[in-house]
N, C-alpha and C positions, 0 to 999 in steps of 0.2 A: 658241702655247703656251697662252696664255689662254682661246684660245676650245678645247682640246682640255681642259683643267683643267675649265672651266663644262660644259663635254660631259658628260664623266666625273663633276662632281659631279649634274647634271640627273640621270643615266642611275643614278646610288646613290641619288637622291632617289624616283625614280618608283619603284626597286626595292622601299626602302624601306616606301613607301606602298602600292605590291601586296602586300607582304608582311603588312604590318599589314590588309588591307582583307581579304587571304582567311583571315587568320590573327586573327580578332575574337574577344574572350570569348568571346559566345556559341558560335559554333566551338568554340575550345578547350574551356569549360563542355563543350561533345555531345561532342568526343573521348577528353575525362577521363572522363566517365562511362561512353561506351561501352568504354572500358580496364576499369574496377574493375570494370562487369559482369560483363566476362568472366572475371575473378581474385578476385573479393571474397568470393566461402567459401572461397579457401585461404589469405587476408592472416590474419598473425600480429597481436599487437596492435601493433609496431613497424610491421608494413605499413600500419596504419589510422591511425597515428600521421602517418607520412609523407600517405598519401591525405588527412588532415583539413588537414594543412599546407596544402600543394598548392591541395586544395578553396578555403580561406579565402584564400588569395593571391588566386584567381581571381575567388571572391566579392569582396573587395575593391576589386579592379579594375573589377569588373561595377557595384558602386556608385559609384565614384567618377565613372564614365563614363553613367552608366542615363539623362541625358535626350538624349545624341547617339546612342543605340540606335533602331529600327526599331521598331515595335510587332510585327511578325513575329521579330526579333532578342530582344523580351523575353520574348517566347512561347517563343521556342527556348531561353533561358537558365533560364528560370520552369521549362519542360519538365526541364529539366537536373537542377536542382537540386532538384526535388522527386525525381525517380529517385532521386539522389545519398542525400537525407532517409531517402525508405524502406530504401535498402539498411543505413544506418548506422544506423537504429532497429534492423531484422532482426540486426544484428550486437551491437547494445546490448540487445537482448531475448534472445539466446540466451546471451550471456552471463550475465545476471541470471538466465537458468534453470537455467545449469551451476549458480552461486552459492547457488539456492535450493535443487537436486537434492542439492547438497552437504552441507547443514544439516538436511534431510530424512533423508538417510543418516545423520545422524549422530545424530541424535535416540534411534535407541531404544537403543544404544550409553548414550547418558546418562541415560535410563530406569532402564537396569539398574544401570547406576553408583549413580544415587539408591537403588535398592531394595535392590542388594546392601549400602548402609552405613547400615539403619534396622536398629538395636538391636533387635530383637523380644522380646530375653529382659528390656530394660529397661523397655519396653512395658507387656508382661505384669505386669512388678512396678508400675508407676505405677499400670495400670488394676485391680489385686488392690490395691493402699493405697485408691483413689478409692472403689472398691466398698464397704472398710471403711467410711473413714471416713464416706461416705453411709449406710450400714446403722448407726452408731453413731447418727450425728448425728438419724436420724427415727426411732429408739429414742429417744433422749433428749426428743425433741419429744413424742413417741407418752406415755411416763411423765410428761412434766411438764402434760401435759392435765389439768385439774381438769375430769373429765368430769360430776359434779356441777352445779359453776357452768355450765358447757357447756348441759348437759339445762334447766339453769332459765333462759339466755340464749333458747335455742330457744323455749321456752313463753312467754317473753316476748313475744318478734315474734309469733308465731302467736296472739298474743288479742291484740295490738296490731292486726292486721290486721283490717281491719273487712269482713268478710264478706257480708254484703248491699252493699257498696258493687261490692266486687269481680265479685260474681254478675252485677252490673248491670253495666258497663262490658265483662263478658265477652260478654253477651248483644248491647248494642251492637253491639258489633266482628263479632261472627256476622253481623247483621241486615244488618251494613254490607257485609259480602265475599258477602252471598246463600246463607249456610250454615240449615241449621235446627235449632233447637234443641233 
């Protein structure tokens, strides 16, 4: 009875151990992915939801175990999950596209929103007061010129300007840039 118990448990252990030995992340890692390959442009976001579960249990696993792996076994996992990467980028970029195609469309919808609620007739009346009041305001500057004091400020500067200085400095600067006088 003993030895037919030890049989039976040897014979669950070896089982065991083939099953784990052909049934390795890595494996699983290739057969998960080669599944979502062939489903993953018809996964809803609940199927992706599920697929990332899945993914990360397995990732998990891959780590916790990664220095009793094969360096052919990391290869094949490595292989794995970069497949796995691009498809769920591809699925994370088309949706940011639906989401920007969305905001695109709807843009000139809120264009016209904006332009159909700008007051034009209010407008009109601001920029007919601004007109005034600027037309008022440089009449009143324009009348309170003492054009008088003006005319004898100007003759002021103009015989303050010493003119043979100026002639001279003018002629420099010719001489200097290779112009002629």
């Amino acid at each position: 009875m003993k030895k037919a118990t030890l049989a039976a448990l040897g014979a669950a252990f070896l089982l065991v151990v083939g099953c784990a030995t052909a049934s390795s992340v890595p494996d699983r890692l290739d057969k998960f992915v080669e599944k979502t390959e062939k489903e993953y442009k018809n996964y809803t976001e609940e199927d992706w939801k599920k697929s990332q579960e899945e993914y990360d249990g397995l990732v998990a696993e891959w780590e916790e175990n990664y220095d009793s792996y094969s360096s052919s076994e990391k290869t094949q996992a490595m292989r794995a999950m970069g497949k796995y990467g691009a498809m769920l980028l591809e699925h994370q970029l088309a949706k940011a596209s639906d989401g920007v195609g969305t905001i695109l469309e709807s843009i000139p919808e809120k264009i016209n929103d904006i332009i159909n609620s700008i007051d034009t007739t209010a407008i009109k009346e601001n920029v007919e007061g601004i007109k005034e009041d600027v037309e008022t305001g440089l009449n009143g500057i324009i009348e309170s010129i003492d054009t008088a004091r003006l005319r004898k400020s100007i003759e002021g500067i103009t015989e303050s300007i010493d003119t043979a200085k100026l002639r001279e400095k003018l002629e420099a600067l010719i001489r200097i840039f290779g112009g002629s006088e």
